[in-house]
C-alpha positions in Angstrom: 0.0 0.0 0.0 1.2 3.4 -0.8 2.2 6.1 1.7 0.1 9.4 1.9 1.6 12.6 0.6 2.8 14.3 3.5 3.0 17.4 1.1 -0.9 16.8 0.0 -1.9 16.1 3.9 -0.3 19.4 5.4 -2.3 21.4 2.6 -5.2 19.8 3.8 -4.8 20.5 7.4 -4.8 24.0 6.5 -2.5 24.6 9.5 1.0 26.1 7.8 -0.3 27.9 4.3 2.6 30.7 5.0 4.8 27.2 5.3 4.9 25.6 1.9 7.5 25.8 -0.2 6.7 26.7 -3.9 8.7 24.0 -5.6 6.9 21.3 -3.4 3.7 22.6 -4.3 4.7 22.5 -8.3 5.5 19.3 -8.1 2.2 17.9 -6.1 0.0 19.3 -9.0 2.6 18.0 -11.4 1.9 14.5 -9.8 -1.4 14.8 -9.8 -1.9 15.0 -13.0 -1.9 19.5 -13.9 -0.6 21.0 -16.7 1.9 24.1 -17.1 2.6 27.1 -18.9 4.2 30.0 -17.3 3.6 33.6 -18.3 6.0 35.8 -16.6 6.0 35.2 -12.9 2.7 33.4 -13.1 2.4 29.5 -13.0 -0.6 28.2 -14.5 -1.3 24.9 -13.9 -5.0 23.1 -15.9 -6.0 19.9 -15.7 -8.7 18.2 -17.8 -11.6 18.0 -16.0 -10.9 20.7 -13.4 -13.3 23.9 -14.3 -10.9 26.3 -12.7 -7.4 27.3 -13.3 -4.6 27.9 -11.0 -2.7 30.8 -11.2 0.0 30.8 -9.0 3.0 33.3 -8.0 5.8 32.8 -5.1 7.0 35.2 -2.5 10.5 34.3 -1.7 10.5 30.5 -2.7 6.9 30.0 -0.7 3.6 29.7 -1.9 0.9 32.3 -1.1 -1.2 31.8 1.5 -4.2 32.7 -0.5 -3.7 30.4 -3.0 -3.1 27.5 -0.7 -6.3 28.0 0.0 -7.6 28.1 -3.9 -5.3 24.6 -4.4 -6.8 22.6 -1.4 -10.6 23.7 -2.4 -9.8 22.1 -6.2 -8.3 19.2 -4.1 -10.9 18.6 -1.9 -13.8 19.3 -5.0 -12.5 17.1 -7.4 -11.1 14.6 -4.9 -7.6 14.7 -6.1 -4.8 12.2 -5.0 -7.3 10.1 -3.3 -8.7 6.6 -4.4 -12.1 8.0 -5.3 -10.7 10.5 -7.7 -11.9 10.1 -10.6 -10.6 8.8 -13.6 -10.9 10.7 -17.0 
């Protein structure tokens, strides 16, 4: 059985959204499955299926708070890195 993603559990807590470093956070919605295309200093990250797009900045190698927040609501709508996510 595979080990939970500590990255994708400490989202979820919602306890440390000043905490998480940007590069972690690029590569849990790599993994779970997003696309991206940069445009300047903002990462966009799609994902078939997923209504809404995620358009991401960092502040000093760490994710912003705010959009923490935007990345564990998609999570938790779409049910994403768990077994009942759905498959397209």
């Amino acid at each position: 059985m595979s080990q939970p993603d500590p990255l994708l559990a400490k989202i979820l807590s919602g306890i440390s959204d000043t905490a998480i470093p940007f590069a972690q956070l690029w590569q849990l919605l790599t993994r779970l499955g997003f696309n991206e295309h940069i445009r300047g200093g903002h990462y966009i990250f799609t994902k078939q299926g997923v209504e809404e797009i995620l358009n991401l900045q960092h502040h000093n190698g760490k994710a912003k708070a705010y959009q923490i927040k935007l990345v564990r609501a998609v999570i938790l709508k779409y049910q994403l890195g768990t077994k009942n996510e759905p498959s397209l």
